[in-house]
C-alpha positions in Angstrom: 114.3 96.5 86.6 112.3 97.4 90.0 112.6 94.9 93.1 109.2 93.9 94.5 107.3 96.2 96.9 106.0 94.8 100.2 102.2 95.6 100.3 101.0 93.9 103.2 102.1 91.8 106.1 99.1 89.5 107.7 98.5 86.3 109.7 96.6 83.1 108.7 94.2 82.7 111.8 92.7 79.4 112.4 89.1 80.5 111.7 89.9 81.1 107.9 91.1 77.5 107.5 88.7 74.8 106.3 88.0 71.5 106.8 90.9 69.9 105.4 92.9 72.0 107.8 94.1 74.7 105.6 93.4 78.6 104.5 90.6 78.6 102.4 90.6 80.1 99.1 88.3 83.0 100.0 91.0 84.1 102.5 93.6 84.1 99.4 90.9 86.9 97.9 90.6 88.9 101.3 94.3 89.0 101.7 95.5 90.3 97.9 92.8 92.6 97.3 93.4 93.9 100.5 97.0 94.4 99.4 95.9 95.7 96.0 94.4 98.9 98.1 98.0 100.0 99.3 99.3 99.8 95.4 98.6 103.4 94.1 99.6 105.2 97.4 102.8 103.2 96.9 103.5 103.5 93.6 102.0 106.9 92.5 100.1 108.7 95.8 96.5 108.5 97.0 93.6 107.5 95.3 92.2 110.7 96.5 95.2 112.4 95.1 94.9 110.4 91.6 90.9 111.7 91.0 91.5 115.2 92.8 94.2 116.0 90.8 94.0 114.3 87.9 90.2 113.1 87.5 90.8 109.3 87.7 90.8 106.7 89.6 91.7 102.8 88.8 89.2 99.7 88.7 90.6 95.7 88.6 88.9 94.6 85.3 90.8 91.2 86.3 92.4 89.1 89.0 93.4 85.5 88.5 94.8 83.4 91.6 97.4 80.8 91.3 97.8 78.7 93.8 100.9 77.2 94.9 101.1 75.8 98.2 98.8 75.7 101.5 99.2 77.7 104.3 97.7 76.9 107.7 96.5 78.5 110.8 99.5 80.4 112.4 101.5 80.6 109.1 102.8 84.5 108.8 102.5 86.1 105.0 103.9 89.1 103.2 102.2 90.3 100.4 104.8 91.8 97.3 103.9 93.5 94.4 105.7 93.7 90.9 104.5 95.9 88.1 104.6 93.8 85.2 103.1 96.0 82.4 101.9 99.3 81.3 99.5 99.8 78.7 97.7 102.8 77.0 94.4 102.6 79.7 95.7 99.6 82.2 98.5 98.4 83.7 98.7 94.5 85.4 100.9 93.8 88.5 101.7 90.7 89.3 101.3 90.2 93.6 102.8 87.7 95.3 102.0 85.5 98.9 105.3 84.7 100.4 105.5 82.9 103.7 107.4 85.0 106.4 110.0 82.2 107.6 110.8 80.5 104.1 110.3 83.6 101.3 108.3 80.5 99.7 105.9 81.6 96.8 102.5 80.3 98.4 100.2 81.7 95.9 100.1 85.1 92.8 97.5 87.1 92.0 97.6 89.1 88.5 96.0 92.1 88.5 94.8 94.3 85.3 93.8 98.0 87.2 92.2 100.2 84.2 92.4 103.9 84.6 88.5 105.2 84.8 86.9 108.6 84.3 84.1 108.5 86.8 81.9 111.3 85.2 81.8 109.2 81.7 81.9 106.1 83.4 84.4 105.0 81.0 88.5 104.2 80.7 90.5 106.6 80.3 94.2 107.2 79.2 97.0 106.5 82.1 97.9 110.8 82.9 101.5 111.6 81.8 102.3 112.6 85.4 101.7 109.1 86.5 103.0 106.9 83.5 106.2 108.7 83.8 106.7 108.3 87.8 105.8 104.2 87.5 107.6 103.5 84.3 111.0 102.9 86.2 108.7 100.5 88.0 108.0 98.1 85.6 109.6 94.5 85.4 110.3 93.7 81.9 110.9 89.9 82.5 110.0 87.8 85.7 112.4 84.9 86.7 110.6 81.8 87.7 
């Protein structure tokens, strides 16, 4: 079972809170797709790499937020990432918003990344080269 990988570090600035006095959910979007960006190089190599090489490149055919608790204006985050499954065409990673000074969960945001061909414009098949380098990735069961 892998350990989570840091994806991004970031700071909840008072101009993304909202009237009740906390972040807004559209920061909670900005922050983990954000995050999502650095996945590939970390996992795999480039996205440059992935369609030079190898002729694909990933697309998020879904992203659900959970939320957990607020942060406010000054609150530091980390952004983790857990590779949850691996499919045929997709795998899902599950990201994580952890306050700096507690390690408390403060949101998740599951992500399904399908591999696609961009000259058909359609999925593809994950490339051997990059199922086998993830597989030692994956977390098979999550502890809650």
């Amino acid at each position: 079972m892998s350990e989570p990988v840091e994806i991004l570090r970031g700071v909840v600035h008072p101009w993304y809170c909202d009237i009740f006095g906390h972040m807004n959910v559209r920061w909670y979007s900005h922050f983990f797709d954000d995050a999502a960006f650095h996945l590939w190089p970390i996992y795999w190599g480039s996205h440059k790499k992935m369609q030079d090489e190898l002729g694909v490149h990933t697309v998020t055919a879904s992203a659900t937020i959970q939320f957990h608790q607020e942060l406010v204006a000054g609150d530091l985050i980390i952004v983790d990432s857990l590779l949850t499954r691996i499919g045929g065409k997709s795998c899902t990673f599950l990201e994580r918003m952890l306050h700096v000074d507690t390690g408390e969960v403060h949101a998740t945001y599951e992500m399904v990344d399908v591999f696609f061909d961009p000259k058909t414009r359609k999925s593809a098949k994950i490339p051997s080269p990059i199922k086998q380098a993830i597989e030692s990735q994956l977390v098979e069961h999550l502890d809650s």
